[in-house]
MMTF fields as JSON, N, C-alpha, C and O atoms, coordinates in Angstrom:
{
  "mmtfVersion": "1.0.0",
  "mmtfProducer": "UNKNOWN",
  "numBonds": 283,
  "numAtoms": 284,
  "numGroups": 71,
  "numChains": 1,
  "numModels": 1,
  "chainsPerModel": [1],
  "groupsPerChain": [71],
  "chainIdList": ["A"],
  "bondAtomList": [4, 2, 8, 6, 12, 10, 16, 14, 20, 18, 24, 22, 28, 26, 32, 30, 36, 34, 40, 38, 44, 42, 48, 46, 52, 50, 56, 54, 60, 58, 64, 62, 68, 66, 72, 70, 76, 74, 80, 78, 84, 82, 88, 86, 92, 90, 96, 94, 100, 98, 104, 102, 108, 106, 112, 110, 116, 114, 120, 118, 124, 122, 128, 126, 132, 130, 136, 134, 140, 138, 144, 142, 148, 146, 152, 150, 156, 154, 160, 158, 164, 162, 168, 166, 172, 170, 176, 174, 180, 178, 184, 182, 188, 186, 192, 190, 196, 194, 200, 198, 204, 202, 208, 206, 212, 210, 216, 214, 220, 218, 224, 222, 228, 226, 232, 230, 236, 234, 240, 238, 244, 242, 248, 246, 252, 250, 256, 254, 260, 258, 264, 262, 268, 266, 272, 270, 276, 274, 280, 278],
  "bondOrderList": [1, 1, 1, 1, 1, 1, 1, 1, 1, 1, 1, 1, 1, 1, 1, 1, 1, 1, 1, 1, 1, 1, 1, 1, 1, 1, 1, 1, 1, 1, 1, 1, 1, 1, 1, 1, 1, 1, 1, 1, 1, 1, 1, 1, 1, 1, 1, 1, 1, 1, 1, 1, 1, 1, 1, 1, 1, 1, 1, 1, 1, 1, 1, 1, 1, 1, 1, 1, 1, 1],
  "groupList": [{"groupName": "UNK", "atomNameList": ["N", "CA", "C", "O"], "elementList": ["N", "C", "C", "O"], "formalChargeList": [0, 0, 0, 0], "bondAtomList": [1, 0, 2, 1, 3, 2], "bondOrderList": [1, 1, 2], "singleLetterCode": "X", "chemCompType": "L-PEPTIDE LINKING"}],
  "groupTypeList": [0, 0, 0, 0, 0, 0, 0, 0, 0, 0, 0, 0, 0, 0, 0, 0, 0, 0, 0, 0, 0, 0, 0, 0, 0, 0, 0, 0, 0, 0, 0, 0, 0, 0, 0, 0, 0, 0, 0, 0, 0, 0, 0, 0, 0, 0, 0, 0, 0, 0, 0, 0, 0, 0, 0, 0, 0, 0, 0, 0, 0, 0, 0, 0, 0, 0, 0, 0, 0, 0, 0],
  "groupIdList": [1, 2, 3, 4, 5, 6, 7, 8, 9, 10, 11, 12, 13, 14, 15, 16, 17, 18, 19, 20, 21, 22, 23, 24, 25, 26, 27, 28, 29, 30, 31, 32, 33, 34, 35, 36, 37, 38, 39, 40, 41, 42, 43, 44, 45, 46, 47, 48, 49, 50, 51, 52, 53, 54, 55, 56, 57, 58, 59, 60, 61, 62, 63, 64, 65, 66, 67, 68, 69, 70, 71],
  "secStructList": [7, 3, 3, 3, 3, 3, 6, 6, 6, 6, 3, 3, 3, 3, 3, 7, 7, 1, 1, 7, 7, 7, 7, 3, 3, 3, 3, 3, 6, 6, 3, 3, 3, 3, 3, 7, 1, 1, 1, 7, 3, 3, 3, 3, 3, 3, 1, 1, 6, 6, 1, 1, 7, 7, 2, 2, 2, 2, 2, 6, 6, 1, 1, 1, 7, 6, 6, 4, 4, 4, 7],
  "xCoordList": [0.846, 0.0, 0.892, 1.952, 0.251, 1.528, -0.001, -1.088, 0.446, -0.289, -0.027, 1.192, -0.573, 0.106, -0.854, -2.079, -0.194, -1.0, -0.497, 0.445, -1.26, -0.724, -1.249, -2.403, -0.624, -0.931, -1.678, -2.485, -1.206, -1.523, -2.897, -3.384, -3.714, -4.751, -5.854, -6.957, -5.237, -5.451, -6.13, -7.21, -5.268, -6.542, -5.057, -3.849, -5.902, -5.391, -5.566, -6.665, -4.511, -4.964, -3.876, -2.646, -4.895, -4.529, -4.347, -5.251, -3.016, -2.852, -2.729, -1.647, -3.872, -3.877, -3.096, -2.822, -2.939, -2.469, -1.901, -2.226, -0.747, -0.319, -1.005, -0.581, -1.935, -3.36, -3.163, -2.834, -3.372, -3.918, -5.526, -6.194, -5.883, -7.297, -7.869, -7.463, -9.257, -9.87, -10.921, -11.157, -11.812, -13.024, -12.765, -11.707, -14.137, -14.052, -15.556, -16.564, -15.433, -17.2, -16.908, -15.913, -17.493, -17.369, -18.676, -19.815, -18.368, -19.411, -19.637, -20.173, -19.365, -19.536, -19.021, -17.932, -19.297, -18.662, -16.864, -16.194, -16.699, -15.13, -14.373, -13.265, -14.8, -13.966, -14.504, -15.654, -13.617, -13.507, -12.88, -11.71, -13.217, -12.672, -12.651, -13.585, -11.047, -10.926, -10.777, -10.358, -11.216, -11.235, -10.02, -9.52, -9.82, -9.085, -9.789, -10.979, -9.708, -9.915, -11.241, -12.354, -10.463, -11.341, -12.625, -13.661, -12.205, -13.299, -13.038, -13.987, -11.375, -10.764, -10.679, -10.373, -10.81, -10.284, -8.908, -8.407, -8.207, -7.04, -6.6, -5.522, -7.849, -7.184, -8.433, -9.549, -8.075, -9.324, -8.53, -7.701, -9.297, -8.838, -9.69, -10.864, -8.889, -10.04, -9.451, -8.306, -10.942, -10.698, -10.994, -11.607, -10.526, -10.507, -10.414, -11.212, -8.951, -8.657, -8.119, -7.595, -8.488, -8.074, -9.107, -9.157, -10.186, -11.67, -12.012, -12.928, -11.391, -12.731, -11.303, -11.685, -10.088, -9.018, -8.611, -8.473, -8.469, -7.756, -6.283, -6.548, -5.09, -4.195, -3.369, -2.987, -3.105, -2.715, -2.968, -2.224, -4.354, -4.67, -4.644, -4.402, -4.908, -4.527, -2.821, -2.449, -2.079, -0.742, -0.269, 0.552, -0.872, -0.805, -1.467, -1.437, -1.96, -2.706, -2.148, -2.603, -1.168, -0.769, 0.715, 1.423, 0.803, 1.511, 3.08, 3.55, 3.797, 4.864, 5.5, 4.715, 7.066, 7.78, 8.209, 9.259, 7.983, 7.727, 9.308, 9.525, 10.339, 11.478, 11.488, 12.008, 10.92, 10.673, 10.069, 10.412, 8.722, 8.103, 9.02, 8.73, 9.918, 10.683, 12.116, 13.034, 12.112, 13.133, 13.133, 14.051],
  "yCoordList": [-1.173, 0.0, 1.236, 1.313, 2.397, 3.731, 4.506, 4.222, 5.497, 6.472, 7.61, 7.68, 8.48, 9.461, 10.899, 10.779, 12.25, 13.212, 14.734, 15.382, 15.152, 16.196, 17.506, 17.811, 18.22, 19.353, 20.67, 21.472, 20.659, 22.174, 21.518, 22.5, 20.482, 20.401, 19.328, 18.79, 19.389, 18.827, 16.832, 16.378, 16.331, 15.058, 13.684, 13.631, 12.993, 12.005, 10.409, 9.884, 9.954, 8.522, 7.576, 7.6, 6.693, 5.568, 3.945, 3.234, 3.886, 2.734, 1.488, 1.054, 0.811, -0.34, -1.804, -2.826, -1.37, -2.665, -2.052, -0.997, -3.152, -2.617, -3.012, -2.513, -3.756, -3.769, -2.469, -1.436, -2.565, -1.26, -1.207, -2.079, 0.192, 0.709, 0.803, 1.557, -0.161, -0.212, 0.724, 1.661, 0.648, 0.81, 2.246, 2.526, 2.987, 3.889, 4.08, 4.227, 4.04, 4.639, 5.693, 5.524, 6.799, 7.855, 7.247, 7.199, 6.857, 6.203, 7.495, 7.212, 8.599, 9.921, 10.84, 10.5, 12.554, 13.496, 13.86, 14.297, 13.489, 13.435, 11.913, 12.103, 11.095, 9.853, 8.865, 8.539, 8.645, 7.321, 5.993, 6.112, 5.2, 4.069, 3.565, 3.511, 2.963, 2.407, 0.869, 0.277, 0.231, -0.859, -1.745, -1.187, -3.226, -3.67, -4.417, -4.154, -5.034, -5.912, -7.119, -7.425, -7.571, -8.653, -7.894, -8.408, -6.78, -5.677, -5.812, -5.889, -5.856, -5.905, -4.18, -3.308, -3.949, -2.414, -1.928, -2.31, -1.342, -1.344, 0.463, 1.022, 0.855, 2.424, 3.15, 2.773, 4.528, 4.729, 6.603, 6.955, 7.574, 8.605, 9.161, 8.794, 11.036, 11.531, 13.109, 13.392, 14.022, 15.06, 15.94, 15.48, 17.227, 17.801, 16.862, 16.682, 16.379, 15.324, 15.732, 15.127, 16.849, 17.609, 18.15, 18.873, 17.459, 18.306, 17.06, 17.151, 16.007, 14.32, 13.761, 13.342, 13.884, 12.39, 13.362, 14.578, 12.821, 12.926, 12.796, 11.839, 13.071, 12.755, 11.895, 10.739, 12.842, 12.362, 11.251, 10.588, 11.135, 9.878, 8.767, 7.685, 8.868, 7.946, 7.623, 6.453, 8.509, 7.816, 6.976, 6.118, 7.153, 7.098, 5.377, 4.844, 4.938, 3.795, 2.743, 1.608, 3.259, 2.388, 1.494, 1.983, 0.385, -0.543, -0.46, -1.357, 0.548, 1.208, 1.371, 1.557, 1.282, 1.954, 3.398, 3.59, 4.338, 5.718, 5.588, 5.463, 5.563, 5.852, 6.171, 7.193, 5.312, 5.531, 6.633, 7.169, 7.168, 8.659, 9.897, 11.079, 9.549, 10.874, 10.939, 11.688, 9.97, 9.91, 11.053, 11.039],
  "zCoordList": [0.0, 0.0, 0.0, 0.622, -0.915, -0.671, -0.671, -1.172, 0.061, 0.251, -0.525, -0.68, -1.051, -2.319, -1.736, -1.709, -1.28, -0.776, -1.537, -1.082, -2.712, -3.133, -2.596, -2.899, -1.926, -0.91, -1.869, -1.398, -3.257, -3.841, -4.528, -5.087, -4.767, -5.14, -3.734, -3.835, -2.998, -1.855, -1.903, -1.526, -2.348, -2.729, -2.624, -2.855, -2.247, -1.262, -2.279, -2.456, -2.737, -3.201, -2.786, -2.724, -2.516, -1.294, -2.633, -3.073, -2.879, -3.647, -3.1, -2.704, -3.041, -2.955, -3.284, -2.655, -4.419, -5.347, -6.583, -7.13, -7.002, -8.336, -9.45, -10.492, -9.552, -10.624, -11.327, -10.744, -12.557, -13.328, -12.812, -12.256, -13.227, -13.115, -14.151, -15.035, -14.31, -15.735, -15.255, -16.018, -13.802, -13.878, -12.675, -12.111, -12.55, -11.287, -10.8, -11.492, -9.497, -9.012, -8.231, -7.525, -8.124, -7.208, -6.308, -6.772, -5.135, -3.982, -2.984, -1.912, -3.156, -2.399, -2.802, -3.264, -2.963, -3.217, -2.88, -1.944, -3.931, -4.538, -3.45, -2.949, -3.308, -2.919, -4.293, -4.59, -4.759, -6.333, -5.859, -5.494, -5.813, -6.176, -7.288, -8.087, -7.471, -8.62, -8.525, -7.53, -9.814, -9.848, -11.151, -12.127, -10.733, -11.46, -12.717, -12.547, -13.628, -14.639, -13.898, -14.327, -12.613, -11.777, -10.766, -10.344, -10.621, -10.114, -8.63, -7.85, -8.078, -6.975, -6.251, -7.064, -5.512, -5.663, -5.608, -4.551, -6.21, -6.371, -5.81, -5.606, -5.732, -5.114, -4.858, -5.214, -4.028, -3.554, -3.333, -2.493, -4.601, -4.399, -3.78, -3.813, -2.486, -1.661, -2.578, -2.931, -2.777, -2.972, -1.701, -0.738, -1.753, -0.724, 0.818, 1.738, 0.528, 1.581, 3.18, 4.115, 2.954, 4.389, 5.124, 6.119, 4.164, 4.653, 5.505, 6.322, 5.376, 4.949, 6.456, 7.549, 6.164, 6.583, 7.971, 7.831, 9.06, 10.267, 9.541, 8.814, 9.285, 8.819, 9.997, 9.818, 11.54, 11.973, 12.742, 13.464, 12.425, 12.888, 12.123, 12.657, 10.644, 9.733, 10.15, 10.241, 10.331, 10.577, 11.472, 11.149, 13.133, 13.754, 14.283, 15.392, 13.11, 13.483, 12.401, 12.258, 11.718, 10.612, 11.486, 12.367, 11.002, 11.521, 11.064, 10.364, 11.448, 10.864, 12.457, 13.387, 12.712, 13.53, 13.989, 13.375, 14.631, 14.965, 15.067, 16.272, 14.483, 13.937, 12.565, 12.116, 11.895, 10.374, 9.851, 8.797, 10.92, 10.27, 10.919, 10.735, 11.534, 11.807, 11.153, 11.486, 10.124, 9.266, 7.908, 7.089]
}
């Protein structure tokens, strides 16, 4: 999984899988999921992702060593 966060258009996509993306549903105002060939989800973009994501709480709960984010 990589997380991808571009600050000057504010929108957040969360890569799942290295699947290409054939398909997409927007399931709520500006969150898309994308889909693979098998209709797996392979990513899941957020617009105005600073409106919608706790950031630091998304970090904070991910299964990562607190050496690594202060690297």
């Amino acid at each position: 999984m990589k997380i991808h966060y571009d600050k000057e258009t504010d929108s957040l996509y969360i890569d799942l899988s290295p699947n290409k993306s054939i398909d997409s549903k927007e399931i709520a105002d500006g969150v898309v999921i994308d889909f693979d060939r098998e209709g797996n989800i392979v990513g899941i973009d957020i617009d105005q992702a600073s409106k919608i994501v706790d950031f630091k709480e998304l970090v904070s709960n991910l299964p990562i060593e607190q050496e690594r984010l202060s690297a």
